[in-house]
C-alpha positions in Angstrom: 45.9 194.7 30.5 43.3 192.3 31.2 43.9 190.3 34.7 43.4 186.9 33.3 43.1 185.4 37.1 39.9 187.6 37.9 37.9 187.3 34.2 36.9 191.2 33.5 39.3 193.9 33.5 39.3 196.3 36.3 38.5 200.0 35.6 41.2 202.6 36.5 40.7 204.0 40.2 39.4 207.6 39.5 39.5 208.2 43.0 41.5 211.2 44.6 39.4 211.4 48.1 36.6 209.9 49.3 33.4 209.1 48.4 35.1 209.5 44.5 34.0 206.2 43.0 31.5 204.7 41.1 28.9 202.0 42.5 30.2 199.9 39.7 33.8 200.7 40.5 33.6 200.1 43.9 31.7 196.8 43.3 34.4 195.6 41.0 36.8 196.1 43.4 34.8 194.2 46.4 35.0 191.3 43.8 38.4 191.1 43.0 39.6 192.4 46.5 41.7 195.8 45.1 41.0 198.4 47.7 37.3 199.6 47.2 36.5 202.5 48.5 33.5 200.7 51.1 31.7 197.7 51.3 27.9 197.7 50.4 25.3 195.1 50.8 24.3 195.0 47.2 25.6 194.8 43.8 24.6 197.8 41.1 22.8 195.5 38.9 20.0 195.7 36.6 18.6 191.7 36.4 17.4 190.4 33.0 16.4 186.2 32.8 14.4 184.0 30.6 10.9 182.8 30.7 11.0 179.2 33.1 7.5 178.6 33.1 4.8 177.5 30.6 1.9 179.0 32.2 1.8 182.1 34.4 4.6 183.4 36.0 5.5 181.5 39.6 7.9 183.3 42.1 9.5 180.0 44.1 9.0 180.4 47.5 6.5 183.3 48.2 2.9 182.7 49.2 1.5 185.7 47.2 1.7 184.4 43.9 -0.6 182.8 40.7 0.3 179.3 42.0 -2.8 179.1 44.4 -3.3 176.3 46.4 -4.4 173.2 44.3 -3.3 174.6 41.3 -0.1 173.3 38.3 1.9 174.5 36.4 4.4 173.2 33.5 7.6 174.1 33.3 9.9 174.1 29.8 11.3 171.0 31.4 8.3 169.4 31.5 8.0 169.3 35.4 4.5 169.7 36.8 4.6 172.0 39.8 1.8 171.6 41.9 0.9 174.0 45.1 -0.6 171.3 47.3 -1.1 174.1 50.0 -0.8 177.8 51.0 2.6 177.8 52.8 6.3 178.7 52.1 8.0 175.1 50.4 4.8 173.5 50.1 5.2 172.4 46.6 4.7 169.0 44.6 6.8 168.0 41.3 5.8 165.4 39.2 9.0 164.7 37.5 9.6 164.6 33.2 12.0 162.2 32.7 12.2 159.0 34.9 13.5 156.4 32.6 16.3 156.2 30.4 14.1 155.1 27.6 12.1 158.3 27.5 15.7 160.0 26.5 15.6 159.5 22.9 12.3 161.1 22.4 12.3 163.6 25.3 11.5 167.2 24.0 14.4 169.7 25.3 13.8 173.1 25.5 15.2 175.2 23.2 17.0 178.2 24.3 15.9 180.4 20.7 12.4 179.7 21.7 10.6 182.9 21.5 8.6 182.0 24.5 11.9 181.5 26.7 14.1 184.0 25.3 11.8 187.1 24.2 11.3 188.4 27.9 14.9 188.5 28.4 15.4 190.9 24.8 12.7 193.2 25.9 14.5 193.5 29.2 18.1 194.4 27.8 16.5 196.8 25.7 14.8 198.3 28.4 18.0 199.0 30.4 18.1 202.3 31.9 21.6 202.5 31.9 23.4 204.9 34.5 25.9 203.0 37.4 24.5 199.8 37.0 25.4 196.8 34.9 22.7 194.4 32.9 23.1 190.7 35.0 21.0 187.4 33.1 19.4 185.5 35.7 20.0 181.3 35.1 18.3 180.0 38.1 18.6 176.8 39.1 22.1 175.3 37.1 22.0 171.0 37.1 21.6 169.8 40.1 17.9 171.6 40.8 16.8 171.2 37.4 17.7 167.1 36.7 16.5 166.0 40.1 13.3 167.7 39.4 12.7 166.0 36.2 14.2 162.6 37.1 13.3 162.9 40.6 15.7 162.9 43.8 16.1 160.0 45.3 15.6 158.1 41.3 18.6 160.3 40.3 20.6 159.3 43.1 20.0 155.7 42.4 21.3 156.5 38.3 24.8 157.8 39.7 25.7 154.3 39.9 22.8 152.0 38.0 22.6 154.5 35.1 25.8 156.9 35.0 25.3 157.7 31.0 22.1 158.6 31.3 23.1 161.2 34.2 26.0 162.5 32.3 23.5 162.9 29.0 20.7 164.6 31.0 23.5 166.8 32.5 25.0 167.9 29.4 21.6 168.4 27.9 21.2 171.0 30.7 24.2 173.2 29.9 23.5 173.1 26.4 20.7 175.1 27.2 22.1 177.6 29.6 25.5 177.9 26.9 22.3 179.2 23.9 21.1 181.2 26.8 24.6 182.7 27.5 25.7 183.2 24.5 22.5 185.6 24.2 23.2 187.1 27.3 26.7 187.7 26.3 25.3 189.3 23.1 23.5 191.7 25.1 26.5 192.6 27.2 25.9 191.0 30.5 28.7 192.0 32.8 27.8 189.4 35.3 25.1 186.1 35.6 23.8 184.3 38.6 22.9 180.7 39.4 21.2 178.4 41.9 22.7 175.0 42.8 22.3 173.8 46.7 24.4 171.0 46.8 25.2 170.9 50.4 23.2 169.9 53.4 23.3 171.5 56.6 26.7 169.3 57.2 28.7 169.1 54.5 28.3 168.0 51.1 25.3 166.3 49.1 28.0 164.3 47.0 30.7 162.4 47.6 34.1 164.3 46.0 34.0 161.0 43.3 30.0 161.9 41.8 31.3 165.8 42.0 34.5 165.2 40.2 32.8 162.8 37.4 29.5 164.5 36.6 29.3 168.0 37.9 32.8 169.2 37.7 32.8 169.1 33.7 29.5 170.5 33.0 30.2 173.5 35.6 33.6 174.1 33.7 32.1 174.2 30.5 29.5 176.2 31.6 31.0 178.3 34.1 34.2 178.7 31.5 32.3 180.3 28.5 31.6 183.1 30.7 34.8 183.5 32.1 36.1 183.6 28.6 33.8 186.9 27.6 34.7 188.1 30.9 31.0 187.5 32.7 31.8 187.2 36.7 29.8 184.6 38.2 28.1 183.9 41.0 26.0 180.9 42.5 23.6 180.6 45.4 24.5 177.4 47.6 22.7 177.2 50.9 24.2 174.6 53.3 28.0 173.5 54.8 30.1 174.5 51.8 33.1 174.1 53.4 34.6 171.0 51.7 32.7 172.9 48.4 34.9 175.4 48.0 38.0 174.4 46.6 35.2 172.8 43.8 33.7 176.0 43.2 37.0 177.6 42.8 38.2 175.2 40.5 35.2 175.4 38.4 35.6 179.0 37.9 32.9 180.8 40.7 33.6 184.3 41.4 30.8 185.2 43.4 29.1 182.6 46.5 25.7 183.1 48.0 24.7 182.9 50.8 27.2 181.7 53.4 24.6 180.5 55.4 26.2 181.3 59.3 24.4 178.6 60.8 26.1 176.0 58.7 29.5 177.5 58.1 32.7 178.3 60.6 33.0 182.0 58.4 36.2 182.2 59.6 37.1 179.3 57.7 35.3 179.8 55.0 37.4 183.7 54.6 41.0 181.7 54.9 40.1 179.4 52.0 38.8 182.0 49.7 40.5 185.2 50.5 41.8 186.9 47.5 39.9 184.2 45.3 35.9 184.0 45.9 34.3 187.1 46.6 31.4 186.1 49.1 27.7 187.4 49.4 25.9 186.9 52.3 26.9 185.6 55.7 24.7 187.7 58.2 22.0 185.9 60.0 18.4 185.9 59.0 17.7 185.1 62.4 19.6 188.0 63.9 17.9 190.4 61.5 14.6 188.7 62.4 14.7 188.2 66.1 17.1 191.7 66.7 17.7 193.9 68.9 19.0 196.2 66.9 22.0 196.4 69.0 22.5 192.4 68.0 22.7 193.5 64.5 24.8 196.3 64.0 27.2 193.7 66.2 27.1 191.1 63.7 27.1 193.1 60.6 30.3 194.9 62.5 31.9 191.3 63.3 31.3 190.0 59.9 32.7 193.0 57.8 35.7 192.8 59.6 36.3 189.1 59.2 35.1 188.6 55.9 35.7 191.9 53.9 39.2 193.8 55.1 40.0 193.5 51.8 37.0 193.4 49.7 35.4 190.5 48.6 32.1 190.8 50.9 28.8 191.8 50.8 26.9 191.5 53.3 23.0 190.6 53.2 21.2 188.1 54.7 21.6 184.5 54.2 17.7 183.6 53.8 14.9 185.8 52.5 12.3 185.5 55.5 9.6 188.0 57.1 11.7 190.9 58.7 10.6 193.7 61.1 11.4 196.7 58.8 13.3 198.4 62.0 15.4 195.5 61.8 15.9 196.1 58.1 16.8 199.5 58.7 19.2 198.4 61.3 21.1 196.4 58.8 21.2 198.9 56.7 22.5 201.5 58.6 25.2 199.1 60.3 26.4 198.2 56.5 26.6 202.3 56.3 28.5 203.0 59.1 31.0 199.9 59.5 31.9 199.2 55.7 33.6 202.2 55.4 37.5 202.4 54.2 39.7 201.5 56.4 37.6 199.5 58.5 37.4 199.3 62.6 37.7 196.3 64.2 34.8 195.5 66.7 35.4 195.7 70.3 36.6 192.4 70.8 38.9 192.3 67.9 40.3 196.2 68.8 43.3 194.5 71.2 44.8 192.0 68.5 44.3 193.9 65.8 
């Protein structure tokens, strides 16, 4: 019977001993919190996603890419990204859309495009298959994508001057990631994965009254044709999500990213969501950075034990930055050896527990 709470049905547990199930089993279970067999760091996926750009391809955030300094690039929103220098972030938009009079005549992208979509169907048909499952890649959802075109602090002013013209631009949006699902779901995506950082390092970006009127729809709708052909999905929110999470879980998020530790009481962040938001994440860049070794395999010790006793963790780190490969290794190693069924509690947790 399907388990209508969790959106895709869990697979029977083969297992008779250890070390018996599936990555993809086990990864299922982490999800929906049923007794996997370990935790892991990663999910078994195989990543598929649609052409963003206009130009030549553009990984956001790396130095080592076509975007040299000086140079632009069009995206299918019509934002003009611009490289003003060699650095991580050092990027310039020149927004699409900053007046509600260009609406009418503004050119949306359109998700059959052959340009946007053809990358995607070569991928799928690529699939190796084996113990992984096919994920499409959305990147940025609403927020990152209409501030970019409107322009930040403009789109914050249109909340309350212009609130139509938000609520159009954001539907616009989901339109196109709903032609791009229902591709993906064509293709037999198990799960998909956004990007939406609508916290600060505080709290929340929004008020709960902006949330609730302009992003909670649009998320449902989009979020809730997934859920409907059983997709799991997961978001990437850097920030303080803790007055975020009983949004996300409303709107139908099964999978958060990254549970940044600097920002969040993880604790917390566990009682809230255990049993309903499986989280990714929540171990330190700067521990895996900085090290000792010893520091990690603490952490990733402490953190399995207060965020995954019964599944729904995987740990990795919260920010992609430069990392000492022994300090990689560490990580990896410490995931190994402490994310093991049934888990020991660190040293300071081994009296109460």
């Amino acid at each position: 019977m399907r388990r209508k709470t969790s959106g895709l049905p869990l697979p029977r547990c083969r297992c008779k001993g250890r070390n018996d199930m599936t990555e993809v089993e086990n990864a299922l279970r982490i999800i929906w919190f049923n007794s996997p067999e370990r935790i892991v760091s990663r999910l078994p996926i195989y990543n598929i996603e649609f052409h963003n750009r206009r130009d030549e391809p553009y990984v956001h955030g790396q130095t080592n890419t076509p975007l040299g300094p000086g140079r632009s690039m069009r995206d299918i929103w019509g934002v003009v990204t611009t490289r003003k220098y060699d650095a991580v972030g050092a990027l310039h938009s020149e927004p699409s859309l900053t007046d509600p009079a260009q609406l009418a005549g503004f050119q949306w992208p359109d998700p059959d495009d052959d340009w946007i979509c053809a990358k995607f169907h070569q991928q799928a048909a690529d699939f190796p298959g084996g113990d992984l499952w096919i994920s499409g890649g959305h990147s940025c959802a609403i927020w990152e994508i209409a501030y970019k075109m409107i322009g930040m602090e403009r789109l914050l002013e249109y909340f309350y001057s212009e609130p139509e013209f938000v609520r159009e631009v954001f539907h616009r949006i989901v339109d196109f990631h709903l032609g791009i699902a229902r591709q993906y779901v064509q293709l037999g995506v198990r799960s998909v994965g956004f990007s939406d950082d609508l916290a600060t390092q505080s709290g929340p970006f929004f008020s709960p009254d902006i949330l609730e009127e302009f992003f909670k729809p649009e998320y449902k709708r989009l979020f809730g044709f997934y859920r409907e052909h059983d997709v799991i999905v997961g978001m990437h929110c850097d920030g303080n999500v803790d007055r975020l999470l009983d949004f996300f879980m409303e709107v139908g998020l099964n999978i958060l990213n990254p549970v940044q530790v600097t920002a969040n009481d993880l604790a917390a962040v566990r009682r809230k969501t255990q049993g309903r938001l499986c989280l990714h994440g929540g171990i330190s860049n700067v521990t895996v950075s900085r090290g000792p070794v010893e520091a990690i395999e603490a952490e990733v010790h402490r953190h399995i034990w207060m965020l995954g006793q019964q599944g729904g963790f995987f740990p990795n780190l919260d920010h992609s930055m430069p990392t000492p490969e022994a300090h990689r290794r560490a990580f990896v190693e410490a995931v190994e050896k402490w994310g093991r069924f049934p888990l020991v509690p660190p040293p300071e947790c081994s009296s109460s527990s």
